[in-house]
C-alpha positions as CSV (number, residue, x, y, z in Angstrom):
1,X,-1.0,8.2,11.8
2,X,-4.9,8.9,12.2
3,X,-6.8,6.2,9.9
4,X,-8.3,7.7,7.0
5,X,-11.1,6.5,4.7
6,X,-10.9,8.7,1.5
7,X,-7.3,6.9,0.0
8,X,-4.6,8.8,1.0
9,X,-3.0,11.9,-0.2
10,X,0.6,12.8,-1.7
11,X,2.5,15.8,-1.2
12,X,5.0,16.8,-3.9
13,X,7.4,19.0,-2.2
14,X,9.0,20.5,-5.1
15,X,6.4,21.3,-7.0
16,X,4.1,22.0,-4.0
17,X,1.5,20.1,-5.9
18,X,-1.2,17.6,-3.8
19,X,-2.5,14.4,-5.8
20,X,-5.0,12.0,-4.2
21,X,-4.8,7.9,-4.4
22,X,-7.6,6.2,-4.0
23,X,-9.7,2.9,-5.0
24,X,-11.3,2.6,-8.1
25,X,-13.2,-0.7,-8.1
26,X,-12.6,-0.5,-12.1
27,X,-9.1,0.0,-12.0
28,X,-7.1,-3.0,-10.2
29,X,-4.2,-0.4,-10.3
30,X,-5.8,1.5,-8.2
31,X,-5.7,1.0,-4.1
32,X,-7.0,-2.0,-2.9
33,X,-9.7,0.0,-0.6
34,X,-9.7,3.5,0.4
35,X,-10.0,3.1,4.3
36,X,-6.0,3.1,5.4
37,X,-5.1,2.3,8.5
38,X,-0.8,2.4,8.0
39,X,2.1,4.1,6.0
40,X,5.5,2.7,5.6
41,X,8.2,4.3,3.7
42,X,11.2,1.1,3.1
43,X,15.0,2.0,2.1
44,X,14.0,1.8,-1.5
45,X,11.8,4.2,-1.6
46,X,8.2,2.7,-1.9
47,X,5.0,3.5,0.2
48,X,3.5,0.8,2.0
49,X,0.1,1.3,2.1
50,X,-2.1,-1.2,4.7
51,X,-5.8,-0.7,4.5
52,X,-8.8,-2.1,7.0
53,X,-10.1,-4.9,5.2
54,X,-8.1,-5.4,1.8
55,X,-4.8,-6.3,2.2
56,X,-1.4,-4.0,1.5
57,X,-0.8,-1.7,-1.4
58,X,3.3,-0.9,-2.7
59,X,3.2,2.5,-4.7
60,X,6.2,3.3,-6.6
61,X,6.9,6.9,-6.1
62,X,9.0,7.1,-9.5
63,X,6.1,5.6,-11.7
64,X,2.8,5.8,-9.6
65,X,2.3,2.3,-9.6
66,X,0.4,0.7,-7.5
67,X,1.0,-3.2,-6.3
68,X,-1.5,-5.0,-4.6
69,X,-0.9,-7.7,-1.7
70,X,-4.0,-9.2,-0.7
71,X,-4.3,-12.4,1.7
72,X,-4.5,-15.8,0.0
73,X,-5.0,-18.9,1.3
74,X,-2.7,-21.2,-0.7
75,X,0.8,-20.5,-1.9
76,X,1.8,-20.9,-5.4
77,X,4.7,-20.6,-6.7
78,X,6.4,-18.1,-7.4
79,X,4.4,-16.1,-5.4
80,X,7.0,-15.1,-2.5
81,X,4.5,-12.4,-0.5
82,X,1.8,-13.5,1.5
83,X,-0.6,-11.4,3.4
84,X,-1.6,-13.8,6.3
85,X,-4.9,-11.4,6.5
86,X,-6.5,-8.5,4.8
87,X,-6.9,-6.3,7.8
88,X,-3.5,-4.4,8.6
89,X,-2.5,-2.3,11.1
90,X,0.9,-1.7,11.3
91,X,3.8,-1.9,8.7
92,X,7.8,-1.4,9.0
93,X,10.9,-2.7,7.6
94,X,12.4,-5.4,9.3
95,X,16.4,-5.9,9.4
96,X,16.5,-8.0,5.8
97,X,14.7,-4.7,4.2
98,X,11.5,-6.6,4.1
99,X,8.6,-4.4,4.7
């Protein structure tokens, strides 16, 4: 995947429709930044978005919503995903379907 930094767009195959995610600095729904730098696709069906600088973004493809996992330094409970740094450039599933 080329890196892009204008959010990153969806196909819709059966309604061979386009729509456009990006970061909205007003919206904490939105993407957590604009420049992407990875896409994952897990077995349940969520994107994994990884951006330059700001962490990793879940979409949920049924709803179109967006989760945002940014890097913290302490770990409070019951917070169970930690981003060890906000600039990502790879994401996959590893074999306990953790992406």
């Amino acid at each position: 995947m080329d890196w892009t930094y204008g959010g990153v767009n969806i196909l819709d195959r059966a309604g061979d429709k386009y729509s456009f995610i990006t970061h909205n600095p007003l919206d904490p729904g939105s993407l957590s930044s604009n420049k992407i730098r990875t896409l994952a696709l897990d077995s349940s069906g969520f994107i994994w978005i990884g951006t330059e600088s700001d962490g990793m973004n879940r979409l949920d493809r049924t709803t179109g919503k967006i989760t945002r996992y940014l890097h913290v330094r302490m770990i409070l409970p019951p917070l169970s995903i930690i981003i060890s740094c906000q600039q990502l450039s790879t994401a996959k599933e590893d074999m306990d379907w953790n992406c």
